[in-house]
C-alpha positions in Angstrom: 158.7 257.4 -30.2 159.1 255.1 -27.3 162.3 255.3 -25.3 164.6 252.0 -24.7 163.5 251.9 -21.0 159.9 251.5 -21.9 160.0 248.0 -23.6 162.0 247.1 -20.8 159.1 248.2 -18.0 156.5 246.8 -19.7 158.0 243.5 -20.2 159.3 243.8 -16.5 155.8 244.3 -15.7 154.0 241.4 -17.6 156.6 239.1 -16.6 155.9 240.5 -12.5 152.2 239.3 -13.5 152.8 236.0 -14.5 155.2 235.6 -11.8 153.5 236.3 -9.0 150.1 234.6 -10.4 151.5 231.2 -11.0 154.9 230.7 -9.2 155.4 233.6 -6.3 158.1 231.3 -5.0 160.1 231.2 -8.1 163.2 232.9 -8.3 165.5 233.8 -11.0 169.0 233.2 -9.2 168.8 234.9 -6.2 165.7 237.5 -7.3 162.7 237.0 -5.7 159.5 238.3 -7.0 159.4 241.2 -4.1 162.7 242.6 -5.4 161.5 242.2 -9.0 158.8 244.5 -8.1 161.2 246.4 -6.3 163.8 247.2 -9.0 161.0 247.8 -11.6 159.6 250.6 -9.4 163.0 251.7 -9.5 163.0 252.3 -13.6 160.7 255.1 -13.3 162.0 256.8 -10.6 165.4 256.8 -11.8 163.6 258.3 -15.0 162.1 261.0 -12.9 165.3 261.9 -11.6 166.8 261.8 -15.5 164.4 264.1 -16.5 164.8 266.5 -14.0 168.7 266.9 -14.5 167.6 267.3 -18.2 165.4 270.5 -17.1 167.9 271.6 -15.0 170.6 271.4 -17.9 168.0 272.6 -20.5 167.6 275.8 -18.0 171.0 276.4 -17.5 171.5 276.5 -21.2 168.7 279.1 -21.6 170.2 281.3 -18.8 173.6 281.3 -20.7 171.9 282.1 -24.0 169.9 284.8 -22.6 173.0 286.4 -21.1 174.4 285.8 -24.4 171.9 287.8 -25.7 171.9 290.7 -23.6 175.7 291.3 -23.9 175.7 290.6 -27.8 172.5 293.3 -27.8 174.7 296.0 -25.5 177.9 295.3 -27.6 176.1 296.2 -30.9 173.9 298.8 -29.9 176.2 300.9 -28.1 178.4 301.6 -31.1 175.3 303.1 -32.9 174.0 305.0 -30.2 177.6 306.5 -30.0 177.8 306.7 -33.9 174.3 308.7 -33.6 175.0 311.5 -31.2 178.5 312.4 -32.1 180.0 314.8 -34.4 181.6 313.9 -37.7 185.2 315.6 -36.7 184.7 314.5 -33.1 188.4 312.7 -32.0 186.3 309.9 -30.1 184.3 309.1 -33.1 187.8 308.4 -35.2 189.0 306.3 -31.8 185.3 304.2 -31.6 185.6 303.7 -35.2 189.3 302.3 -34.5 188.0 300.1 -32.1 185.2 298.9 -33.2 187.0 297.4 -36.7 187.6 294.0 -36.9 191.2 293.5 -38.4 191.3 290.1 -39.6 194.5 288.0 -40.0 195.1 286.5 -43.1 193.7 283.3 -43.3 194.1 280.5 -46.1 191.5 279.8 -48.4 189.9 276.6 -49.0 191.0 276.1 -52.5 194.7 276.8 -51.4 197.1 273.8 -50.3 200.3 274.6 -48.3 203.1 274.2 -50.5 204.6 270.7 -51.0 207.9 271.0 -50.8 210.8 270.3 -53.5 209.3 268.0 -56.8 211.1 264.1 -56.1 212.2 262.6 -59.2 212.2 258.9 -59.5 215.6 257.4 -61.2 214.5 256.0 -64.5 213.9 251.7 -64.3 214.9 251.4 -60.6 212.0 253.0 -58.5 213.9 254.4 -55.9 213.5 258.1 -55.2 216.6 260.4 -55.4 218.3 260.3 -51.9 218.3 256.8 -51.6 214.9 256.0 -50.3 212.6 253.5 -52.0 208.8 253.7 -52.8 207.1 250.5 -51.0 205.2 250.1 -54.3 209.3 249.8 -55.6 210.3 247.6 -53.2 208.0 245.0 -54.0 209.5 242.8 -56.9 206.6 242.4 -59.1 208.2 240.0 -61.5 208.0 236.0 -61.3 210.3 234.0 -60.6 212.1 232.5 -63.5 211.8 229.0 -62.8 208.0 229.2 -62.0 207.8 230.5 -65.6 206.1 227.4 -67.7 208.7 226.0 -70.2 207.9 225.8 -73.6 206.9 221.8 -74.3 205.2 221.6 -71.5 201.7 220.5 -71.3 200.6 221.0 -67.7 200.9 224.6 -66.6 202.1 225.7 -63.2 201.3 228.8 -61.6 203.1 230.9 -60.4 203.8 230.6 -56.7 204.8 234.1 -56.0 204.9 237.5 -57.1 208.4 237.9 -55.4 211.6 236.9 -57.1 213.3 233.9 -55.5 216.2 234.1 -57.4 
């Protein structure tokens, strides 16, 4: 898969073609054709250089790794080597045992939820919440207005104008 830079160089380079072969005085602002040529050289060196901090990263990251390794290889090893040549009643074998247990803390299951807190009860018709907070859903008045309410006898019907109470 091309990279983003490459369209770029090869239109840069068509259009450095065409420039120079039909108007070489030409210039795009203050760009001449020489320092069109110039900054498209430019594009693959700073590519080059790009690359090369990428290998230097990528071999960074494989010196870590490999260190990594070594000290995760020593670290699990060692234990069974130690397990191997001592005795079953031997006092270091109870203390590398001790050592070499992982106690873990008590951690909280996925399924669990941390505990909510006292149930709220809402007061029956009013939609406030017990301690004298409201609900925004209850402090929206949902019911119309009564004067945008069509009269009986009336042919034409209005709409309602608002979902808030004016009254």
């Amino acid at each position: 898969m091309a990279e983003f830079w490459q369209a770029v160089h090869i239109r840069g380079q068509q259009s450095q073609g065409v420039w120079i072969t039909f108007a070489p005085a030409f210039q795009v602002g203050t760009t001449t054709a020489a320092q069109h040529a110039s900054e498209l050289a430019l594009i693959l060196t700073h590519v080059n250089e790009r690359d090369v901090q990428k290998d230097v990263f990528d071999d960074a990251v494989a010196a870590r790794d490999t260190n990594f390794n070594a000290i995760h290889d020593s670290n699990t090893r060692a234990p069974q080597m130690l397990d191997a040549q001592l005795e079953d009643g031997d006092p270091l074998n109870n203390e590398r045992e001790r050592t070499g247990r992982v106690e873990r803390e008590e951690e909280p299951v996925a399924g669990d939820r941390p505990p909510r807190g006292p149930p709220q009860s809402r007061r029956a018709g009013t939609g406030t919440v017990r301690g004298g907070t409201t609900s925004p859903r209850a402090r929206r008045n949902t019911t119309p207005c009564p004067e945008s309410i069509p009269k009986k006898g009336r042919t034409r019907r209005r709409r309602w104008r608002s979902t808030r109470s004016c009254c």
